[in-house]
C-alpha atoms as a printed R data frame, in Angstrom:
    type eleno elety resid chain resno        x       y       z
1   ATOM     1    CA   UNK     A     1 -151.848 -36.314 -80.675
2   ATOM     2    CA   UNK     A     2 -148.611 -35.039 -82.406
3   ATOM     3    CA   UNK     A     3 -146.029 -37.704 -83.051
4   ATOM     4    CA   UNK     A     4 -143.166 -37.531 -81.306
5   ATOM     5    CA   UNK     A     5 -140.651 -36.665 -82.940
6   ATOM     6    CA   UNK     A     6 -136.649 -37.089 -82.555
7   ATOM     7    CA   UNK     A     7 -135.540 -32.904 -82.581
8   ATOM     8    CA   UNK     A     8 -131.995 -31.485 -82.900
9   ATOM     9    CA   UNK     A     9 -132.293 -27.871 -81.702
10  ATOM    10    CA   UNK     A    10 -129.128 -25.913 -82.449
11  ATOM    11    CA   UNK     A    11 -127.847 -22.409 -81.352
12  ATOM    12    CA   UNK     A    12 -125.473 -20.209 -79.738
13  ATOM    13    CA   UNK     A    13 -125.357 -18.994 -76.091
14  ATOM    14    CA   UNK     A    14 -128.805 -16.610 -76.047
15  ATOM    15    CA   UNK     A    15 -130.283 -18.121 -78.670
16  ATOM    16    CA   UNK     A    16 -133.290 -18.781 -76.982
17  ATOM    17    CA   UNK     A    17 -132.664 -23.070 -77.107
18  ATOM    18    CA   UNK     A    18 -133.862 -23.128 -73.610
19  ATOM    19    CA   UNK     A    19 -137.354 -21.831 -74.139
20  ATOM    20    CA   UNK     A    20 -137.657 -22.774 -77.507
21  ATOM    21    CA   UNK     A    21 -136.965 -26.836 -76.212
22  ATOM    22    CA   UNK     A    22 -139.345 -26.143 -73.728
23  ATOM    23    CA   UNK     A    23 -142.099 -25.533 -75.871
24  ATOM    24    CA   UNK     A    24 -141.351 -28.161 -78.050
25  ATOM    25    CA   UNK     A    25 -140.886 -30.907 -75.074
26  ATOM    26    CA   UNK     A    26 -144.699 -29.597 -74.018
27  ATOM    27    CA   UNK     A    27 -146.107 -29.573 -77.793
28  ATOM    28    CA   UNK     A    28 -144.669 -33.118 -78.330
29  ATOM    29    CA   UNK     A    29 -145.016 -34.911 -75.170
30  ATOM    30    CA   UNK     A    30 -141.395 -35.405 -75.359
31  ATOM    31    CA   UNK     A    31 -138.697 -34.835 -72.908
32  ATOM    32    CA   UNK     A    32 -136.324 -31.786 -73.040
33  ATOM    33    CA   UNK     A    33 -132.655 -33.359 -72.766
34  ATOM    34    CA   UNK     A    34 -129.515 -31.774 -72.508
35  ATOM    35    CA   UNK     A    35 -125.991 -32.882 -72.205
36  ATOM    36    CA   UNK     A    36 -126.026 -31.097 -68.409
37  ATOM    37    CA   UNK     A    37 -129.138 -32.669 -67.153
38  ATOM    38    CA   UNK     A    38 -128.215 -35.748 -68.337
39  ATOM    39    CA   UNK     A    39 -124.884 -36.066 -66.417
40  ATOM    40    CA   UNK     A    40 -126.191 -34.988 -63.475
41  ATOM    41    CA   UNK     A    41 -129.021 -37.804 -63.178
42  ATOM    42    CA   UNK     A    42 -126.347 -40.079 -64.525
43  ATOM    43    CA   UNK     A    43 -123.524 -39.317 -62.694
44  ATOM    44    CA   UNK     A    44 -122.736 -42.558 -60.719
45  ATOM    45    CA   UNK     A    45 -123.103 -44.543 -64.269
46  ATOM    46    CA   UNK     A    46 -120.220 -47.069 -64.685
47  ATOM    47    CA   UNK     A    47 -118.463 -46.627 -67.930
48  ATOM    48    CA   UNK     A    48 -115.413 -48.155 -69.246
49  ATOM    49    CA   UNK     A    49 -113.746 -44.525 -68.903
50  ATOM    50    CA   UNK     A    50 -115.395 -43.810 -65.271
51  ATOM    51    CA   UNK     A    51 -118.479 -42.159 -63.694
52  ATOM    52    CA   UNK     A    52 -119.191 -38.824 -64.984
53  ATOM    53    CA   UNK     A    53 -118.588 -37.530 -61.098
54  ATOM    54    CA   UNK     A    54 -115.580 -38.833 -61.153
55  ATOM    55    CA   UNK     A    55 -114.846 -35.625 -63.640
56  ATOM    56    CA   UNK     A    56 -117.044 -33.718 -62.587
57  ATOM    57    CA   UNK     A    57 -115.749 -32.776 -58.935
58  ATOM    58    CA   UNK     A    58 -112.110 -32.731 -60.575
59  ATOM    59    CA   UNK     A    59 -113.516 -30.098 -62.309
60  ATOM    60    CA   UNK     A    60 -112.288 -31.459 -65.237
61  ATOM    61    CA   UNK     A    61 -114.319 -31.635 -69.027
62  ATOM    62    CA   UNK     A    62 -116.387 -34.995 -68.904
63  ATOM    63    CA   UNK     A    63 -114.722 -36.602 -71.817
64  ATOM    64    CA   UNK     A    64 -116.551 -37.792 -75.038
65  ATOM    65    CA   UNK     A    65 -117.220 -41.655 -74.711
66  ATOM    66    CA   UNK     A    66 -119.098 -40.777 -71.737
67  ATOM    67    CA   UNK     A    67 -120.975 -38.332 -72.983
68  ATOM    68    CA   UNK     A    68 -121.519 -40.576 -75.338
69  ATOM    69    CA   UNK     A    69 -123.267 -43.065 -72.897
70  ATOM    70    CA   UNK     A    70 -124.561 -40.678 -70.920
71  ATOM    71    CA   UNK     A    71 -126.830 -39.279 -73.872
72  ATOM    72    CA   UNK     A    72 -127.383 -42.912 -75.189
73  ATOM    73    CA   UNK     A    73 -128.682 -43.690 -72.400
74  ATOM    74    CA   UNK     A    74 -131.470 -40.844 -72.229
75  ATOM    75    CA   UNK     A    75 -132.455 -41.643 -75.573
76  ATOM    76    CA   UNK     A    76 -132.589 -44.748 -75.521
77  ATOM    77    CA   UNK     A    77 -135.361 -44.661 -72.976
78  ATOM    78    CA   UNK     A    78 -137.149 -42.409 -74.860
79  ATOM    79    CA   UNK     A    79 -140.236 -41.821 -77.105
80  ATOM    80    CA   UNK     A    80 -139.190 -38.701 -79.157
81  ATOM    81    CA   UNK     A    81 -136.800 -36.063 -78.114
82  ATOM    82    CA   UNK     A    82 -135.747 -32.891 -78.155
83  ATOM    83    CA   UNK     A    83 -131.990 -32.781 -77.911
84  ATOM    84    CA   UNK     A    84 -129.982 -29.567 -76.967
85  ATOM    85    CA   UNK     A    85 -125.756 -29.208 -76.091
86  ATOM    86    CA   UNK     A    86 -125.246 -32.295 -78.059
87  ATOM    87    CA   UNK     A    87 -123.485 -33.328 -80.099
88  ATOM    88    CA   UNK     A    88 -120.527 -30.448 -79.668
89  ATOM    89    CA   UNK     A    89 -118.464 -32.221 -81.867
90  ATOM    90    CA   UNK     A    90 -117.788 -33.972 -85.224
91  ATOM    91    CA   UNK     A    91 -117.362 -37.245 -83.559
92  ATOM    92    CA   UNK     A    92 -120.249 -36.860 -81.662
93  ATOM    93    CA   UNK     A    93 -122.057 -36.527 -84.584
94  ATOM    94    CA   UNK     A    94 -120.942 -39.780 -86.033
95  ATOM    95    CA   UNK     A    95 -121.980 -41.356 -82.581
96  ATOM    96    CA   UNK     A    96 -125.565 -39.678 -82.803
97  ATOM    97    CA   UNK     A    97 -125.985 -40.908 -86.238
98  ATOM    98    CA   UNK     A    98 -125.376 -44.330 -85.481
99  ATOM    99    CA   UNK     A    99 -127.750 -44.498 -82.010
100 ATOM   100    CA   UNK     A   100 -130.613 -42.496 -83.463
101 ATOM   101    CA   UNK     A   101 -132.499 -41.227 -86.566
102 ATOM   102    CA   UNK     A   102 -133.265 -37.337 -86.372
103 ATOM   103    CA   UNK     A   103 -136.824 -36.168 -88.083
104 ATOM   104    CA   UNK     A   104 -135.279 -32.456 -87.697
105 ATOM   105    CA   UNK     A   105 -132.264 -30.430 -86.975
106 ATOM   106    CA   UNK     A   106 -133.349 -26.428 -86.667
107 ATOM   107    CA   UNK     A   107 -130.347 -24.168 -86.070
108 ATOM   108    CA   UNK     A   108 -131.899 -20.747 -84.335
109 ATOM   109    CA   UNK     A   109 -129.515 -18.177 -86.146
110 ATOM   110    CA   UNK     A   110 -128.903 -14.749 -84.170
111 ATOM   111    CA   UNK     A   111 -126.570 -12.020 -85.004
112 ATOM   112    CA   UNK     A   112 -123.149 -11.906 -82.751
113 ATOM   113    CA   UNK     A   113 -124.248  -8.088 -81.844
114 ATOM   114    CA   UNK     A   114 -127.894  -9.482 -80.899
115 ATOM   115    CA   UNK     A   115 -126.400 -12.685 -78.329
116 ATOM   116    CA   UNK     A   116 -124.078  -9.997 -76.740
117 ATOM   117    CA   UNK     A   117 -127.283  -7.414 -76.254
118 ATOM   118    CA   UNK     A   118 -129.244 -10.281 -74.938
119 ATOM   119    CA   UNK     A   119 -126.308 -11.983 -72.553
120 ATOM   120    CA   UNK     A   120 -125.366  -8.936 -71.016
121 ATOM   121    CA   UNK     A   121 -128.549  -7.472 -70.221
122 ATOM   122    CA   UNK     A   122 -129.175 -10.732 -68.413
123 ATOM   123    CA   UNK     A   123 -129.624  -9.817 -64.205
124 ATOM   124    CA   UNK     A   124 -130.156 -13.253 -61.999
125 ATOM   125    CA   UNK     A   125 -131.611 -13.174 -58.646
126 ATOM   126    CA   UNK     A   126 -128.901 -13.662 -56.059
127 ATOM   127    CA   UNK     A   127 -131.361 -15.714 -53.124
128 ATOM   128    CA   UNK     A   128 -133.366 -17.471 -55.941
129 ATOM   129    CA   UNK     A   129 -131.974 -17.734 -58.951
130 ATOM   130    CA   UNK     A   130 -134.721 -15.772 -61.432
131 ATOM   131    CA   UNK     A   131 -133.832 -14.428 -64.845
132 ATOM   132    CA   UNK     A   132 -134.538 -11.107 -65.612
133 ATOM   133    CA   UNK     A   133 -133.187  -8.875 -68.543
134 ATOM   134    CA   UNK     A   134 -132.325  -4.772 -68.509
135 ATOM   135    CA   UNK     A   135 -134.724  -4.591 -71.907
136 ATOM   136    CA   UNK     A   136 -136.555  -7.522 -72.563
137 ATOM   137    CA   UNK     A   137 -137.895  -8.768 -69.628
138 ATOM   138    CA   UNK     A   138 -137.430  -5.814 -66.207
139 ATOM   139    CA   UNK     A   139 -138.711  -6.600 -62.694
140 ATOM   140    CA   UNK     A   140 -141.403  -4.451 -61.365
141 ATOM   141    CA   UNK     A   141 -138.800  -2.461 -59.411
142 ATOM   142    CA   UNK     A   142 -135.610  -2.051 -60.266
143 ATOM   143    CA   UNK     A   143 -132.598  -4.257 -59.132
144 ATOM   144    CA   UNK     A   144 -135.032  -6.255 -56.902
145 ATOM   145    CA   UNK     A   145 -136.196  -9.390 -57.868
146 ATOM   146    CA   UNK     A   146 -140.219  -9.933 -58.311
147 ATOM   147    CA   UNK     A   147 -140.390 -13.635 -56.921
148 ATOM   148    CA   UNK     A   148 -138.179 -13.020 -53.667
149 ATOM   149    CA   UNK     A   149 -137.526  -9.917 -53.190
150 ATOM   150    CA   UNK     A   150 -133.381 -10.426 -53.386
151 ATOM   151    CA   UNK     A   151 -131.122  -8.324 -55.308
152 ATOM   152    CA   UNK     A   152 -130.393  -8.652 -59.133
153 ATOM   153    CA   UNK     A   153 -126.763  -9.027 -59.936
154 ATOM   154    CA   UNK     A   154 -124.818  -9.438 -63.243
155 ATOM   155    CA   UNK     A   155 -123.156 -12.936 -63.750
156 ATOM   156    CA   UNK     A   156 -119.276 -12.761 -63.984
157 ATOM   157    CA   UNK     A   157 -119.950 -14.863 -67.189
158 ATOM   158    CA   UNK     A   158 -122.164 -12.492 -68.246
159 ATOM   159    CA   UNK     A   159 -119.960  -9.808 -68.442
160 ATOM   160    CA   UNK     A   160 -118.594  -8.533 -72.323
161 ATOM   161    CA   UNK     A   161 -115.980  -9.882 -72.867
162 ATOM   162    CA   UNK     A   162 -116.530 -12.730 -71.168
163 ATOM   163    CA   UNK     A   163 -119.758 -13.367 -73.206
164 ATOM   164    CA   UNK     A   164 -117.870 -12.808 -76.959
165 ATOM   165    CA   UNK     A   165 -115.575 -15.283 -75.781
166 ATOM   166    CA   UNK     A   166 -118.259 -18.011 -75.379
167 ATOM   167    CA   UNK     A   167 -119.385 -17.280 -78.422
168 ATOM   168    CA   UNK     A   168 -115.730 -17.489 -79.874
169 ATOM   169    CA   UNK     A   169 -115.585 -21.240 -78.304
170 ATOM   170    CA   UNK     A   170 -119.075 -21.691 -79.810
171 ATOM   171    CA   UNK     A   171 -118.399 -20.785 -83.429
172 ATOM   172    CA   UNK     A   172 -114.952 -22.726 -83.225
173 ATOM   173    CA   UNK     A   173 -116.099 -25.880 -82.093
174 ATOM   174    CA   UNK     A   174 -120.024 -26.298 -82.835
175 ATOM   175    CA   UNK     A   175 -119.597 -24.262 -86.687
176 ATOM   176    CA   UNK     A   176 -118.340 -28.205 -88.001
177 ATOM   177    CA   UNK     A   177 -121.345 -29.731 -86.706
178 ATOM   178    CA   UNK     A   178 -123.607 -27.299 -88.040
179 ATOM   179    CA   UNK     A   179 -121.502 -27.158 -92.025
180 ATOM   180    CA   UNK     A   180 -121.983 -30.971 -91.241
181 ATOM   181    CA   UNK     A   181 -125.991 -30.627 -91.134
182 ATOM   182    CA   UNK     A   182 -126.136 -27.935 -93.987
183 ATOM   183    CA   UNK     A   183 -124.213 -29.930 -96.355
184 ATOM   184    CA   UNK     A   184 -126.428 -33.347 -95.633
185 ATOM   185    CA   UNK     A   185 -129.215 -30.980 -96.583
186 ATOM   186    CA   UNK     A   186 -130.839 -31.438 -92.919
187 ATOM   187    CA   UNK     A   187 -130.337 -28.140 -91.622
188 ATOM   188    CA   UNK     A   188 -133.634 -25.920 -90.980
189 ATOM   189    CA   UNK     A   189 -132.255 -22.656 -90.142
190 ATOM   190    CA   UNK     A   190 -134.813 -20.359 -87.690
191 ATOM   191    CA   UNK     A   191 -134.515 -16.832 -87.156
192 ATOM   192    CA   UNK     A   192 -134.069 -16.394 -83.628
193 ATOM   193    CA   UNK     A   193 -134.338 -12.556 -83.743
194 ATOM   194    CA   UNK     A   194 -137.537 -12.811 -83.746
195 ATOM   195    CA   UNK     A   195 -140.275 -12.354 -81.139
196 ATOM   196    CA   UNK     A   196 -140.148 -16.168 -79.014
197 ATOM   197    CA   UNK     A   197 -143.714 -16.006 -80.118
198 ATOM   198    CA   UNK     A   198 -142.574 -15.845 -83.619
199 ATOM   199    CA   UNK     A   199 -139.452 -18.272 -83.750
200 ATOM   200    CA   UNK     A   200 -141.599 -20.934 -81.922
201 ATOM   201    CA   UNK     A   201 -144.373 -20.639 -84.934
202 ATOM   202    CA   UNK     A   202 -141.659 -21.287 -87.300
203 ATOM   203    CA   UNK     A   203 -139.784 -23.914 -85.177
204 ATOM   204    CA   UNK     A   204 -143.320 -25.776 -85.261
205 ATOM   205    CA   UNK     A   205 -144.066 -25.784 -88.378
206 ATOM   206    CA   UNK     A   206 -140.625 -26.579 -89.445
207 ATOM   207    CA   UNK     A   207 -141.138 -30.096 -87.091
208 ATOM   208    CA   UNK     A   208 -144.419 -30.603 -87.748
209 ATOM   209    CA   UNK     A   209 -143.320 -30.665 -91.932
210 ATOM   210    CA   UNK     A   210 -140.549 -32.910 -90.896
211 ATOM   211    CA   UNK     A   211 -142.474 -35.625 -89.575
């Protein structure tokens, strides 16, 4: 048995964090949280600012403190980790650091002209909600989804422009927190234009030497 480690997974939109947490949640025996998840199963939790619902059906950016308590919360509970959308900030960072100890923080580093490749070839099931992809991963017949049968569409936010603003908002606000890894000499950097075959080799290995 692997020890369970506390894992930072960072990355832009189509990085591959989703799959690549996966694996690492299953290798570890650790759970898989992210900022989203862990609103929604903590979204009645009294805080001194509110409930995160209370945001949440304004529509309205669930603010930092509870965040903050949202994701202490999940850790805190918690053998090992593998933490993705968090922390988006540099005072989340300081919070992190003073609730937790990280054994690793991998960065998966893709090219801008790679994410916008990957995000706009990206066709979701209408009825069920299945991922599918115009290059990398194409449904035995075209336009019609393999699990139900419904039609494949292309997300509004998957769109060009749409997508290369994302990753605008990405670089502007999570570029601090990664500088702020790199410079405490934590960052792992992964290439994530690799096969997911590949990256997830070097992702393990990279944890595994951390712990």
């Amino acid at each position: 048995m692997s020890q369970q480690p506390n894992v930072l997974l960072l990355g832009p939109p189509g990085a591959g964090k989703g799959t690549q947490s996966a694996n690492v949640a299953e290798e570890y025996d650790i759970p898989h949280v992210t900022t989203g998840d862990a609103l929604r199963a903590n979204k009645d939790m009294e805080t001194e600012h509110g409930t995160p619902r209370s945001f949440m059906e304004a529509g309205e950016l669930v603010p930092d403190p509870v965040v903050n308590e949202i994701v202490a919360e999940a850790l805190g509970n918690a053998e090992g980790y593998v933490l993705d959308g968090y922390p988006r900030n540099e005072d989340q960072v300081e919070y992190l650091a003073d609730i937790t100890t990280l054994d690793a923080v991998c960065l998966l580093s893709v090219s801008e002209s790679e994410l916008v490749d990957r995000l706009t070839g990206r066709r979701v099931c209408d009825e069920c909600g299945a991922n599918y992809h115009v290059e990398f991963d194409q449904p035995e017949e075209e336009g019609v989804c393999d699990e139900c049968g419904g039609e494949l569409i292309q997300r509004d936010d998957d769109t060009e422009d749409t997508v290369r603003e994302r990753l605008r908002v990405y670089h502007e606000t999570t570029e601090p927190v990664i500088e702020h890894y790199r410079e405490a000499g934590a960052l792992k950097e992964i290439d994530g234009e690799q096969s997911p075959d590949a990256v997830w080799d070097d992702l393990r290995t990279t944890i595994d030497e951390a712990i």
